[in-house]
C-alpha positions in Angstrom: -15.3 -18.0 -39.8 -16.4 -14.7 -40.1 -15.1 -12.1 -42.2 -14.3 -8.8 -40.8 -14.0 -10.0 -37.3 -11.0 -10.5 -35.0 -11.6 -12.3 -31.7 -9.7 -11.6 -28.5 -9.4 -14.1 -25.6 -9.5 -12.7 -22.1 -9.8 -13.9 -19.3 -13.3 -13.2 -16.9 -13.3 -10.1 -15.0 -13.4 -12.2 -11.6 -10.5 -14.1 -11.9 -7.0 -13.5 -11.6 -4.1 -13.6 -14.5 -1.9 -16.3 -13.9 1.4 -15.0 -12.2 4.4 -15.2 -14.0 6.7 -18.3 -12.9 9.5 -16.4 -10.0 13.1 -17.4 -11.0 14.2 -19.7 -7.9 17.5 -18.7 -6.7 20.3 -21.2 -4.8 19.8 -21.6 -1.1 23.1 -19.0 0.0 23.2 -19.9 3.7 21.7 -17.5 6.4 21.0 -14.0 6.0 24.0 -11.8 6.6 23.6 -7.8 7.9 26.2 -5.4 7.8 24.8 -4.1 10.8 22.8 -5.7 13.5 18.9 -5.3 12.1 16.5 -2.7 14.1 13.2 -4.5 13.3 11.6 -7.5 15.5 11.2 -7.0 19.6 11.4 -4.1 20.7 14.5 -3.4 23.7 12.3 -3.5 26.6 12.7 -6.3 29.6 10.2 -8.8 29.5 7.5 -9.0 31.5 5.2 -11.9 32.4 1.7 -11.4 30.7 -0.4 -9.8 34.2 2.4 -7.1 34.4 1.1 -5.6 31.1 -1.1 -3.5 31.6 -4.8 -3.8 30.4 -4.1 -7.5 30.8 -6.9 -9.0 33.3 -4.2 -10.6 36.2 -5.1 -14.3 36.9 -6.3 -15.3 40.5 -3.6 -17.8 42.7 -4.8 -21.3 42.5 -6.3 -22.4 46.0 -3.4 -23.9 47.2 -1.2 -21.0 46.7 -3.6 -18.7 48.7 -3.3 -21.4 51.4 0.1 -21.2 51.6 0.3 -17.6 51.6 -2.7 -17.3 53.9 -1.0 -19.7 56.2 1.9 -17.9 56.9 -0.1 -14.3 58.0 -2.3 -16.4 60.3 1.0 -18.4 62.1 2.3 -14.8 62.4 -0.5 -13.1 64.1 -0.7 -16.8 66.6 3.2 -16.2 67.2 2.2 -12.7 68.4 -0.7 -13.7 70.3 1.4 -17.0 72.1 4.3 -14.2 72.8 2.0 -11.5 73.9 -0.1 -14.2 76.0 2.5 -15.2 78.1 4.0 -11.5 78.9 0.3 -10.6 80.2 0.5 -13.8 82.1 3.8 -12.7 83.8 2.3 -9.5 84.7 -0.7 -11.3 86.6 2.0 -12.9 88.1 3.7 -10.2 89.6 0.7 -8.3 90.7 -0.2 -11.3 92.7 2.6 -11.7 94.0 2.7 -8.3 95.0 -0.8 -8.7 97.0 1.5 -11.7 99.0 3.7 -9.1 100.0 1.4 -6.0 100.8 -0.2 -8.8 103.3 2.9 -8.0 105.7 4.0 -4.5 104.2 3.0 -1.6 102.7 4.4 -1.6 98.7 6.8 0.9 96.7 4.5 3.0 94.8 6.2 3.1 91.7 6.3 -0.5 91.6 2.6 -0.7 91.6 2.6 1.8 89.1 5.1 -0.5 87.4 2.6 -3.3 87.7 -0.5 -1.8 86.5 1.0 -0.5 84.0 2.4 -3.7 82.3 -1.1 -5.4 83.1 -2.9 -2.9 81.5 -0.7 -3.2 78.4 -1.1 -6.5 78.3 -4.5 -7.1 78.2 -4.7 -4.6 75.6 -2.2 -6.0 73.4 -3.7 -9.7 73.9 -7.4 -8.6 72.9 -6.0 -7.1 70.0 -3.6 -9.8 68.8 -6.6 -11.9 69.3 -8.7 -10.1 66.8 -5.8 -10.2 64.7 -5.3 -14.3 64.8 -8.8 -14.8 64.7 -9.4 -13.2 61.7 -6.4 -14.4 59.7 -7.4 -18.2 60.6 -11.2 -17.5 59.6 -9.3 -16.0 55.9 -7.1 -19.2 55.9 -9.7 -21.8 56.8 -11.3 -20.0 54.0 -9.1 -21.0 51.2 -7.9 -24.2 53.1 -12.1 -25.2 52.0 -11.8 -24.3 48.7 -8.7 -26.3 48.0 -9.8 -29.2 50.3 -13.4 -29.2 48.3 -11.2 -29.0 44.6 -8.6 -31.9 45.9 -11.6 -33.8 47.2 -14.4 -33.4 44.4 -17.1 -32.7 46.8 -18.0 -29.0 48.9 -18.0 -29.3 52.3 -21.2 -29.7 54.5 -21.5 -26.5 56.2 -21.5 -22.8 54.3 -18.7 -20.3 54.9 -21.5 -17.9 56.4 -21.3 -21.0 59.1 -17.7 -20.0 60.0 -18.2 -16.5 61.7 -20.6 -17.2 64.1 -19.6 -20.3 65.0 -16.5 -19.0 66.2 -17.8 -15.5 67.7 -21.0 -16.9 69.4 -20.5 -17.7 72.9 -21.4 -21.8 73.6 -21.2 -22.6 70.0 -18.0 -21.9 69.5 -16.6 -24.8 72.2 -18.3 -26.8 69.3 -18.2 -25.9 65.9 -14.5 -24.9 65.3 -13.9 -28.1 66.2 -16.3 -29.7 63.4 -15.1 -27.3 61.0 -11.5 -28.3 61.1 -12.4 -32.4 61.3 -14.5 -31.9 58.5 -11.6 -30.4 56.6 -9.4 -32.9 57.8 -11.5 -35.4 56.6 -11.8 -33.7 53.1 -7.8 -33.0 52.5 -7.0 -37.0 53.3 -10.2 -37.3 50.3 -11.9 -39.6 52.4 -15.5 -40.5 51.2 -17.9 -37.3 52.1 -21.0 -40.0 53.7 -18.3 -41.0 55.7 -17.9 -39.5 59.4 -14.8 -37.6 60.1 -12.6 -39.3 62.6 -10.1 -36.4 63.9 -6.8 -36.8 64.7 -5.2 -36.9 67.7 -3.6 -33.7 67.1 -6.8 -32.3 66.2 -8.2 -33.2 69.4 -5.7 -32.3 71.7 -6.9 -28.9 70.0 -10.2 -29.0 70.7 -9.7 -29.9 74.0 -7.3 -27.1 74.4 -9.3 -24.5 73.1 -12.6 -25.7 74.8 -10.9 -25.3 78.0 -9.9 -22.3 76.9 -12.9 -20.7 76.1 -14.5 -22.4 79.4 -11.6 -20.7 81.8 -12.4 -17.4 80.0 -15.7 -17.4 81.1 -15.0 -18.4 84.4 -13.0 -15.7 85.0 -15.0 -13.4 83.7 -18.0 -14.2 86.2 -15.6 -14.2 88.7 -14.4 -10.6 88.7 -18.2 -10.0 89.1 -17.3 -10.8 93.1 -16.5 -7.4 95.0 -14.6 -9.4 97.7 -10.8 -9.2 98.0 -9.9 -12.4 98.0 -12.5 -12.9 95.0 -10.7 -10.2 93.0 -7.1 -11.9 94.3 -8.2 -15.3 92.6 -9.3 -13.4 89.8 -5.9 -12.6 89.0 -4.7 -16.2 89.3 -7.7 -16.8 87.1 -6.3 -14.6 84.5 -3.0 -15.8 84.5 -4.2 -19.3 83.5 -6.3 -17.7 80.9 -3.5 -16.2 79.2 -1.3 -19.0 79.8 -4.3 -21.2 78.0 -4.4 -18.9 75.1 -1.0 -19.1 74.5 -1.1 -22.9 74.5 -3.9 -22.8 72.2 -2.4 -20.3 69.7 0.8 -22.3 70.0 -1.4 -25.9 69.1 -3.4 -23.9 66.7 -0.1 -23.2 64.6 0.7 -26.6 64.5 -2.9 -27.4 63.0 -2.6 -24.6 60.3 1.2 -25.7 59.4 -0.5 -29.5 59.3 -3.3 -29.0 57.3 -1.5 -26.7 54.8 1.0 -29.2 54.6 -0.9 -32.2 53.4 -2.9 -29.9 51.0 0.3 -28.5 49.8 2.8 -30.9 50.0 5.8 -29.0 47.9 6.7 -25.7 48.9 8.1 -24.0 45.5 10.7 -22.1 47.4 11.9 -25.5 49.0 12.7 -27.3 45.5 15.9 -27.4 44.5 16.6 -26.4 40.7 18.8 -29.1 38.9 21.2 -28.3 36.3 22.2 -31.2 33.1 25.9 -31.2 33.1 26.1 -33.5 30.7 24.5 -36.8 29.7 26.1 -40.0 29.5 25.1 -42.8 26.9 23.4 -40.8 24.6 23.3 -41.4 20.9 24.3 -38.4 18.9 21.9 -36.2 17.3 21.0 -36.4 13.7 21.9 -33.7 11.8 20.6 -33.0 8.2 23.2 -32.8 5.8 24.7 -29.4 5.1 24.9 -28.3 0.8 28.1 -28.4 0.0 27.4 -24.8 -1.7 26.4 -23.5 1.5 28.1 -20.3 2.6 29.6 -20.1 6.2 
Protein backbone atom coordinates (compact mmCIF):
# COMPACT_ATOMS: atom_id res chain seq x y z
CA UNK A 1 0.00 0.00 0.00
CA UNK A 2 2.68 2.01 0.96
CA UNK A 3 5.94 2.18 -0.47
CA UNK A 4 8.93 1.97 1.68
CA UNK A 5 7.15 0.34 4.54
CA UNK A 6 7.17 -3.23 5.85
CA UNK A 7 4.62 -4.21 8.45
CA UNK A 8 5.24 -6.75 11.19
CA UNK A 9 2.46 -8.53 13.16
CA UNK A 10 2.85 -9.12 16.84
CA UNK A 11 1.10 -10.10 19.12
CA UNK A 12 -0.04 -7.37 22.30
CA UNK A 13 2.36 -7.08 24.97
CA UNK A 14 -0.32 -8.61 27.54
CA UNK A 15 -0.94 -11.73 26.03
CA UNK A 16 0.70 -14.83 25.74
CA UNK A 17 2.34 -16.63 22.41
CA UNK A 18 0.49 -19.57 21.68
CA UNK A 19 2.49 -22.73 22.94
CA UNK A 20 3.75 -24.94 20.58
CA UNK A 21 1.48 -28.21 20.13
CA UNK A 22 3.51 -31.20 22.84
CA UNK A 23 4.10 -34.40 20.77
CA UNK A 24 1.75 -36.98 22.75
CA UNK A 25 3.55 -40.08 23.47
CA UNK A 26 1.86 -43.91 23.87
CA UNK A 27 0.44 -44.68 27.25
CA UNK A 28 3.79 -47.31 28.42
CA UNK A 29 2.14 -48.78 31.48
CA UNK A 30 3.25 -47.48 35.10
CA UNK A 31 6.21 -45.79 35.91
CA UNK A 32 9.20 -48.14 36.57
CA UNK A 33 12.41 -47.02 39.05
CA UNK A 34 15.55 -48.72 39.10
CA UNK A 35 15.52 -47.93 42.63
CA UNK A 36 12.82 -47.42 45.11
CA UNK A 37 12.06 -43.28 44.74
CA UNK A 38 13.12 -41.04 47.89
CA UNK A 39 10.52 -38.22 47.26
CA UNK A 40 6.78 -38.30 48.76
CA UNK A 41 6.23 -39.07 52.83
CA UNK A 42 8.64 -38.71 54.64
CA UNK A 43 9.75 -42.22 56.99
CA UNK A 44 8.17 -41.18 60.10
CA UNK A 45 5.17 -43.23 62.00
CA UNK A 46 2.00 -41.63 61.63
CA UNK A 47 0.41 -39.82 64.03
CA UNK A 48 -3.21 -38.81 64.46
CA UNK A 49 -3.62 -34.96 63.81
CA UNK A 50 -3.67 -33.61 67.94
CA UNK A 51 -0.25 -35.52 68.36
CA UNK A 52 1.41 -32.90 66.05
CA UNK A 53 2.46 -30.51 67.65
CA UNK A 54 1.11 -26.83 67.18
CA UNK A 55 -2.12 -28.57 66.35
CA UNK A 56 -4.97 -27.24 68.74
CA UNK A 57 -6.21 -30.97 70.34
CA UNK A 58 -10.03 -31.45 70.07
CA UNK A 59 -12.14 -31.68 73.41
CA UNK A 60 -13.93 -35.51 74.10
CA UNK A 61 -17.47 -35.37 73.10
CA UNK A 62 -19.85 -35.38 76.32
CA UNK A 63 -20.41 -38.81 76.28
CA UNK A 64 -16.84 -39.84 76.34
CA UNK A 65 -16.11 -37.57 79.32
CA UNK A 66 -19.08 -39.43 80.98
CA UNK A 67 -17.71 -42.51 80.52
CA UNK A 68 -14.30 -41.69 81.53
CA UNK A 69 -15.61 -39.59 84.42
CA UNK A 70 -17.71 -42.51 85.41
CA UNK A 71 -15.20 -44.90 86.04
CA UNK A 72 -12.86 -42.41 88.63
CA UNK A 73 -16.05 -41.66 90.57
CA UNK A 74 -17.15 -45.75 90.88
CA UNK A 75 -13.44 -46.04 92.04
CA UNK A 76 -13.25 -43.51 94.72
CA UNK A 77 -17.26 -45.12 95.96
CA UNK A 78 -15.46 -48.65 95.81
CA UNK A 79 -12.94 -47.22 98.18
CA UNK A 80 -15.28 -45.40 100.30
CA UNK A 81 -17.92 -48.74 100.54
CA UNK A 82 -14.54 -50.86 101.35
CA UNK A 83 -13.10 -48.29 103.73
CA UNK A 84 -16.79 -47.76 105.36
CA UNK A 85 -17.24 -51.14 106.41
CA UNK A 86 -13.49 -51.63 107.95
CA UNK A 87 -14.23 -48.46 110.25
CA UNK A 88 -17.51 -50.02 110.95
CA UNK A 89 -15.75 -53.29 112.18
CA UNK A 90 -13.59 -51.29 114.25
CA UNK A 91 -16.67 -49.64 116.11
CA UNK A 92 -17.55 -52.99 116.47
CA UNK A 93 -14.83 -54.22 118.34
CA UNK A 94 -14.33 -51.35 120.62
CA UNK A 95 -17.86 -51.98 121.67
CA UNK A 96 -17.51 -54.99 122.14
CA UNK A 97 -14.59 -54.45 124.15
CA UNK A 98 -16.61 -52.01 126.61
CA UNK A 99 -19.01 -55.47 127.06
CA UNK A 100 -16.06 -57.12 128.28
CA UNK A 101 -14.24 -54.41 130.48
CA UNK A 102 -17.95 -54.42 132.31
CA UNK A 103 -16.62 -57.81 134.08
CA UNK A 104 -12.69 -57.35 133.55
CA UNK A 105 -10.10 -55.16 133.24
CA UNK A 106 -8.68 -55.25 129.24
CA UNK A 107 -5.13 -56.12 127.64
CA UNK A 108 -3.63 -52.89 127.08
CA UNK A 109 -2.26 -53.42 123.85
CA UNK A 110 -5.45 -54.51 122.58
CA UNK A 111 -6.98 -51.24 123.35
CA UNK A 112 -4.16 -49.74 121.82
CA UNK A 113 -4.95 -52.14 119.00
CA UNK A 114 -8.51 -50.73 118.89
CA UNK A 115 -7.97 -47.17 118.95
CA UNK A 116 -5.63 -47.44 116.74
CA UNK A 117 -7.74 -49.11 113.86
CA UNK A 118 -10.63 -46.59 114.82
CA UNK A 119 -8.66 -43.73 114.48
CA UNK A 120 -7.49 -44.89 111.04
CA UNK A 121 -10.59 -45.44 110.03
CA UNK A 122 -12.34 -42.51 110.50
CA UNK A 123 -9.59 -40.79 108.84
CA UNK A 124 -9.50 -42.84 105.87
CA UNK A 125 -13.48 -42.63 105.54
CA UNK A 126 -13.53 -38.60 105.69
CA UNK A 127 -11.03 -38.61 103.22
CA UNK A 128 -12.45 -41.20 100.71
CA UNK A 129 -15.49 -39.21 101.14
CA UNK A 130 -14.04 -36.06 99.84
CA UNK A 131 -12.66 -38.05 97.24
CA UNK A 132 -16.17 -39.66 95.98
CA UNK A 133 -17.92 -36.59 96.50
CA UNK A 134 -15.98 -34.68 94.36
CA UNK A 135 -15.57 -37.13 91.50
CA UNK A 136 -19.64 -37.58 91.38
CA UNK A 137 -20.06 -33.66 91.44
CA UNK A 138 -17.14 -33.85 88.04
CA UNK A 139 -19.37 -36.69 86.60
CA UNK A 140 -22.83 -35.30 87.19
CA UNK A 141 -21.16 -32.56 85.50
CA UNK A 142 -20.60 -34.01 82.19
CA UNK A 143 -23.60 -36.54 82.64
CA UNK A 144 -25.75 -32.63 82.23
CA UNK A 145 -24.02 -31.70 79.43
CA UNK A 146 -24.66 -34.84 77.41
CA UNK A 147 -28.17 -35.33 79.00
CA UNK A 148 -28.94 -31.44 77.83
CA UNK A 149 -27.22 -32.28 74.01
CA UNK A 150 -29.29 -35.85 73.80
CA UNK A 151 -32.32 -34.10 75.07
CA UNK A 152 -32.32 -30.60 73.15
CA UNK A 153 -33.13 -28.58 76.14
CA UNK A 154 -30.59 -27.44 79.46
CA UNK A 155 -31.58 -28.57 82.54
CA UNK A 156 -33.54 -26.37 85.15
CA UNK A 157 -31.13 -25.73 87.69
CA UNK A 158 -27.36 -24.08 87.09
CA UNK A 159 -24.17 -26.16 87.87
CA UNK A 160 -23.35 -23.44 90.52
CA UNK A 161 -26.73 -25.26 92.11
CA UNK A 162 -24.66 -28.55 92.46
CA UNK A 163 -22.09 -27.64 95.15
CA UNK A 164 -24.03 -26.36 97.77
CA UNK A 165 -26.75 -28.39 97.43
CA UNK A 166 -24.74 -31.18 98.21
CA UNK A 167 -22.31 -29.50 101.00
CA UNK A 168 -25.11 -27.44 102.81
CA UNK A 169 -26.42 -29.24 105.73
CA UNK A 170 -30.62 -29.79 105.34
CA UNK A 171 -30.53 -29.04 101.63
CA UNK A 172 -28.65 -31.61 100.72
CA UNK A 173 -31.40 -34.56 102.05
CA UNK A 174 -33.15 -32.68 99.09
CA UNK A 175 -31.52 -31.51 96.27
CA UNK A 176 -29.19 -34.43 95.17
CA UNK A 177 -32.12 -36.16 94.87
CA UNK A 178 -33.75 -33.50 92.31
CA UNK A 179 -30.60 -33.26 90.60
CA UNK A 180 -30.26 -36.84 89.56
CA UNK A 181 -34.41 -37.16 88.70
CA UNK A 182 -34.13 -34.30 86.74
CA UNK A 183 -31.28 -35.93 84.81
CA UNK A 184 -33.02 -39.04 84.63
CA UNK A 185 -35.82 -37.41 83.24
CA UNK A 186 -33.62 -35.66 80.60
CA UNK A 187 -31.37 -38.93 79.40
CA UNK A 188 -34.96 -41.04 78.72
CA UNK A 189 -35.69 -37.24 76.52
CA UNK A 190 -38.80 -36.93 78.15
CA UNK A 191 -40.61 -33.56 77.50
CA UNK A 192 -38.75 -30.74 79.85
CA UNK A 193 -42.64 -29.14 81.15
CA UNK A 194 -43.07 -32.54 82.18
CA UNK A 195 -42.44 -33.59 85.96
CA UNK A 196 -39.76 -36.10 86.51
CA UNK A 197 -41.07 -39.30 87.83
CA UNK A 198 -37.86 -41.20 89.44
CA UNK A 199 -37.16 -44.52 89.33
CA UNK A 200 -37.43 -46.95 91.72
CA UNK A 201 -33.81 -47.34 91.85
CA UNK A 202 -33.45 -43.77 92.13
CA UNK A 203 -35.42 -43.76 95.13
CA UNK A 204 -34.23 -46.38 96.97
CA UNK A 205 -31.17 -43.91 96.69
CA UNK A 206 -32.58 -41.14 98.04
CA UNK A 207 -33.96 -42.84 100.69
CA UNK A 208 -30.66 -44.34 101.43
CA UNK A 209 -28.71 -41.36 101.44
CA UNK A 210 -31.35 -39.22 103.35
CA UNK A 211 -31.14 -41.68 106.08
CA UNK A 212 -27.78 -41.37 105.75
CA UNK A 213 -27.21 -37.97 106.19
CA UNK A 214 -30.04 -38.01 108.98
CA UNK A 215 -27.97 -40.89 111.13
CA UNK A 216 -24.91 -38.74 110.65
CA UNK A 217 -26.28 -36.00 112.41
CA UNK A 218 -27.70 -37.95 114.99
CA UNK A 219 -24.63 -39.21 115.93
CA UNK A 220 -22.93 -36.37 115.92
CA UNK A 221 -25.32 -34.60 118.61
CA UNK A 222 -25.03 -37.56 120.42
CA UNK A 223 -21.29 -37.55 121.24
CA UNK A 224 -22.13 -34.10 122.57
CA UNK A 225 -23.48 -36.33 125.85
CA UNK A 226 -20.54 -36.70 128.56
CA UNK A 227 -22.32 -39.80 130.02
CA UNK A 228 -20.82 -43.35 129.56
CA UNK A 229 -23.41 -45.00 128.33
CA UNK A 230 -24.10 -41.90 126.00
CA UNK A 231 -20.59 -42.20 124.60
CA UNK A 232 -21.19 -46.33 124.43
CA UNK A 233 -24.30 -45.75 122.11
CA UNK A 234 -22.29 -43.37 120.32
CA UNK A 235 -20.24 -46.01 119.05
CA UNK A 236 -23.10 -48.17 118.07
CA UNK A 237 -24.24 -44.90 116.44
CA UNK A 238 -21.16 -44.79 114.40
CA UNK A 239 -21.09 -48.18 113.27
CA UNK A 240 -24.52 -47.78 111.57
CA UNK A 241 -23.21 -44.60 110.12
CA UNK A 242 -20.46 -46.23 108.43
CA UNK A 243 -22.43 -49.25 107.62
CA UNK A 244 -25.04 -46.56 105.93
CA UNK A 245 -22.36 -44.86 103.91
CA UNK A 246 -21.17 -47.89 102.64
CA UNK A 247 -24.68 -48.90 101.47
CA UNK A 248 -25.06 -45.56 99.94
CA UNK A 249 -21.73 -45.49 98.06
CA UNK A 250 -22.49 -49.02 97.07
CA UNK A 251 -26.33 -47.76 95.61
CA UNK A 252 -24.66 -44.67 94.39
CA UNK A 253 -22.46 -46.83 92.02
CA UNK A 254 -25.20 -48.50 90.64
CA UNK A 255 -26.87 -44.98 89.76
CA UNK A 256 -23.68 -43.68 88.06
CA UNK A 257 -23.09 -47.14 86.07
CA UNK A 258 -27.16 -46.63 85.25
CA UNK A 259 -27.26 -43.34 84.08
CA UNK A 260 -23.94 -43.53 82.10
CA UNK A 261 -25.33 -46.47 80.64
CA UNK A 262 -28.50 -45.22 79.04
CA UNK A 263 -26.57 -42.02 77.93
CA UNK A 264 -23.86 -44.19 76.57
CA UNK A 265 -25.25 -47.22 75.39
CA UNK A 266 -22.04 -48.81 73.47
CA UNK A 267 -18.89 -48.98 75.24
CA UNK A 268 -16.05 -48.76 72.22
CA UNK A 269 -13.81 -51.22 74.06
CA UNK A 270 -16.85 -53.75 74.27
CA UNK A 271 -17.44 -53.88 70.29
CA UNK A 272 -16.18 -56.49 68.61
CA UNK A 273 -14.22 -55.76 65.26
CA UNK A 274 -15.47 -57.98 62.31
CA UNK A 275 -13.40 -59.15 59.62
CA UNK A 276 -14.93 -59.88 55.54
CA UNK A 277 -13.64 -63.24 54.75
CA UNK A 278 -15.13 -63.32 51.74
CA UNK A 279 -18.47 -62.55 50.20
CA UNK A 280 -20.82 -64.78 48.65
CA UNK A 281 -23.16 -63.86 45.55
CA UNK A 282 -21.44 -61.07 44.42
CA UNK A 283 -21.13 -60.04 40.86
CA UNK A 284 -17.60 -59.52 39.69
CA UNK A 285 -16.12 -56.18 39.44
CA UNK A 286 -15.78 -54.38 36.16
CA UNK A 287 -12.63 -53.85 35.07
CA UNK A 288 -11.65 -51.34 32.24
CA UNK A 289 -10.05 -52.95 29.51
CA UNK A 290 -6.28 -53.24 29.53
CA UNK A 291 -4.25 -51.80 25.87
CA UNK A 292 -3.05 -54.45 24.44
CA UNK A 293 0.38 -52.36 24.15
CA UNK A 294 0.47 -51.98 27.69
CA UNK A 295 3.73 -52.96 29.34
CA UNK A 296 3.65 -55.41 32.40
Amino acid sequence: MYQGYEWVATPPPTQRAPEPPRLRLPYLGPPRYRTPPRWGFPALAWRWPTAVVGVADEAPAAVERVRGRARFAASALWLLAAVAVIAAGAEIWRYVLLLESRTGALSRGVVQWSDSLVTTGSVLSIAAGIISVTTVIWWLHAARDAAAETAGYTPARPDWHLVPGILVPGVNLVVPGAVLAELEHAILRRPAAGRPRPSPLLITWWLTWSASGLLFATTLLWRLQDSAQAQADGVLLTAATNLAAAATAILTIRVVDRLSLLLAPIVPSSVRRLRVVRVETAAAPTRAPRPTTASR
